[in-house]
C-alpha positions as CSV (number, residue, x, y, z in Angstrom):
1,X,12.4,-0.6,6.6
2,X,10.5,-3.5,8.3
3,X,6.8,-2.3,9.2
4,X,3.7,-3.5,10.5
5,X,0.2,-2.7,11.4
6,X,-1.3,-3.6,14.9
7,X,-5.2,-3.8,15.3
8,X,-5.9,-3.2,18.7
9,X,-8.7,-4.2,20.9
10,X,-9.3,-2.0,24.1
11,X,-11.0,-2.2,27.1
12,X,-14.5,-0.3,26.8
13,X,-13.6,3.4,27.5
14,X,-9.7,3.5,27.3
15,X,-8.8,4.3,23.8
16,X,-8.1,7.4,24.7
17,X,-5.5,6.6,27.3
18,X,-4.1,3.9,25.0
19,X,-3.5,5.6,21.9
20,X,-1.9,8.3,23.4
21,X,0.6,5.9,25.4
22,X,1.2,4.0,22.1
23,X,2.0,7.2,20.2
24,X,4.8,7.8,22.6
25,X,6.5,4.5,21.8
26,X,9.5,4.8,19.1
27,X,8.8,3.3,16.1
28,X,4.9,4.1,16.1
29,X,4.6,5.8,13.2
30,X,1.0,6.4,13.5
31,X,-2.2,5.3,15.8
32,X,-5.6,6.0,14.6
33,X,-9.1,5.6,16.6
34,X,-11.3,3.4,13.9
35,X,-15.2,1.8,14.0
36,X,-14.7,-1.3,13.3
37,X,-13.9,-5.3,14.3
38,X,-10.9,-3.6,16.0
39,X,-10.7,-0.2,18.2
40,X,-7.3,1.3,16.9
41,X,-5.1,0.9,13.8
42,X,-1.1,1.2,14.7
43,X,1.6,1.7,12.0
44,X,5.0,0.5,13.2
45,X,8.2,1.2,11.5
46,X,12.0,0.2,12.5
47,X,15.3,0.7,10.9
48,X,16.6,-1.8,8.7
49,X,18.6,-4.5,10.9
50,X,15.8,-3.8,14.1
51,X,12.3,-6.3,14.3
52,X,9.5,-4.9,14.8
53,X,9.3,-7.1,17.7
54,X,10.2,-5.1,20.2
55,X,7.5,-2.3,19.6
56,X,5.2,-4.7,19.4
57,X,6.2,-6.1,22.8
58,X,5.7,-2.9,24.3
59,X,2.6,-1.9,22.8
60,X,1.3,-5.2,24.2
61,X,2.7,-3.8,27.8
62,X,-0.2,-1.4,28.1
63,X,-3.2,-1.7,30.2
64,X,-6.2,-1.2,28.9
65,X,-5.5,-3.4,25.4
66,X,-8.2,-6.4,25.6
67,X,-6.4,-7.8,22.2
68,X,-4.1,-7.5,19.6
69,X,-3.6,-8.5,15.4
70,X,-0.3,-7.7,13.7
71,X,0.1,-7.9,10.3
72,X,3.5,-7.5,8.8
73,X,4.3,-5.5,5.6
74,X,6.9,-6.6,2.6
75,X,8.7,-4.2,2.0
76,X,9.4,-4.7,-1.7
77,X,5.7,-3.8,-2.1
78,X,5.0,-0.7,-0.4
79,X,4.1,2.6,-1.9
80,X,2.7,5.8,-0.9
81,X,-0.4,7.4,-2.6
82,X,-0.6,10.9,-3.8
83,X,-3.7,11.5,-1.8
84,X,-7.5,12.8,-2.5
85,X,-6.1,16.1,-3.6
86,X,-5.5,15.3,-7.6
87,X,-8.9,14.3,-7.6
88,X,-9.9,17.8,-8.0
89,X,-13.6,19.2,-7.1
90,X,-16.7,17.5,-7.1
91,X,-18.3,17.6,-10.3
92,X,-22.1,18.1,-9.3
């Protein structure tokens, strides 16, 4: 399944308003308010046979986005973690 994850820029004081508009946009798998060099974090996931092109396009559609990063994902190297929860209790 081709992915990607889009660092976002905003406009000061609309992250709000554009994470919510990007989380209604097929293929957004997640979108996550960060501090950091970028405002929001986007995971985008299509089919197989689809680009991830087109989400991107209309993520870029919104108002309020100042800039915007994509990085693309290989496929053949993704996994996904078991979490913090095996970790157990802190040991104090």
């Amino acid at each position: 399944m081709p992915g990607a994850y889009v660092m976002i820029n905003t406009l000061p004081g609309m992250e709000k308003l554009v994470l919510d508009r990007i989380a209604q946009i097929p293929g957004v798998v997640s979108v996550e308010g960060v501090y950091a060099e970028f405002d929001l974090i986007v995971r985008v996931n299509v089919p197989l046979g689809n680009t991830v092109d087109v989400v991107i396009n209309e993520i870029r559609k919104i108002q309020g986005i100042k800039s915007t990063r994509t990085i693309s994902s290989i496929d053949s190297e993704r996994s996904s973690g078991i979490g913090m929860d095996h970790l157990g209790p802190p040991s104090d």
